[in-house]
N, C-alpha and C positions, 0 to 999 in steps of 0.2 A: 504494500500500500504506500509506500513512501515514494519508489517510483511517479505512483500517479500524483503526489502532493509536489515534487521534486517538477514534474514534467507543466503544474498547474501554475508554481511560482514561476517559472521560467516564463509560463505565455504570459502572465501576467505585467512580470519587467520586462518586455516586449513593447509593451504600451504606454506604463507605468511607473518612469524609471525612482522618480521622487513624487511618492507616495502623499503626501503634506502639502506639495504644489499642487497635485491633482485636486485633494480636497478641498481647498482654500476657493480654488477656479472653483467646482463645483459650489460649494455654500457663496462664493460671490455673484456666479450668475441667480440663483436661485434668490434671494435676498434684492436683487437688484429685480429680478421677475412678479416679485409678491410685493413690493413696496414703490417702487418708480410709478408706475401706473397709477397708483393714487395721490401721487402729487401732485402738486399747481404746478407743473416746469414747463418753459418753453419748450420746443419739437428738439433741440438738435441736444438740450442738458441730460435728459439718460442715457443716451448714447455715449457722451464726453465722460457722465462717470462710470457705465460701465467700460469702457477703456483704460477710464483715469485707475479705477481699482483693480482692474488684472494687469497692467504693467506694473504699479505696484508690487503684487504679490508677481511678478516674474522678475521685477530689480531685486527685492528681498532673498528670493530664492538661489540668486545668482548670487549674491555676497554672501548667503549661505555655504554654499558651494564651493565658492573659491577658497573657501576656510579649510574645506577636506583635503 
């Protein structure tokens, strides 16, 4: 059975290399999904922060990174 857990992690860091950045992207679009829409914002301001917050969390990830 470890084969198959061995063969499952592999597909998964495949995709998934840093596990933290994924998440972070995930709960940032989702949060930006369930909350932008009911604000009073001009057309182009959800757009700008959901940009503004996942370059964020990919500079973060990257001086994370450079540390290893």
């Amino acid at each position: 059975m470890r084969w198959a857990a061995a063969i499952w992690a592999e597909a998964v860091g495949l995709f998934v290399d840093d596990g933290r950045l994924a998440v972070l992207v995930v709960l940032w679009i989702a949060a930006c999904a369930l909350v932008l829409p009911h604000l009073p914002l001009p057309a182009p301001a959800p757009a700008v922060l959901l940009f503004a917050g996942l370059a964020t969390i990919l500079v973060q990830s990257a001086v994370r990174g450079r540390g290893r």
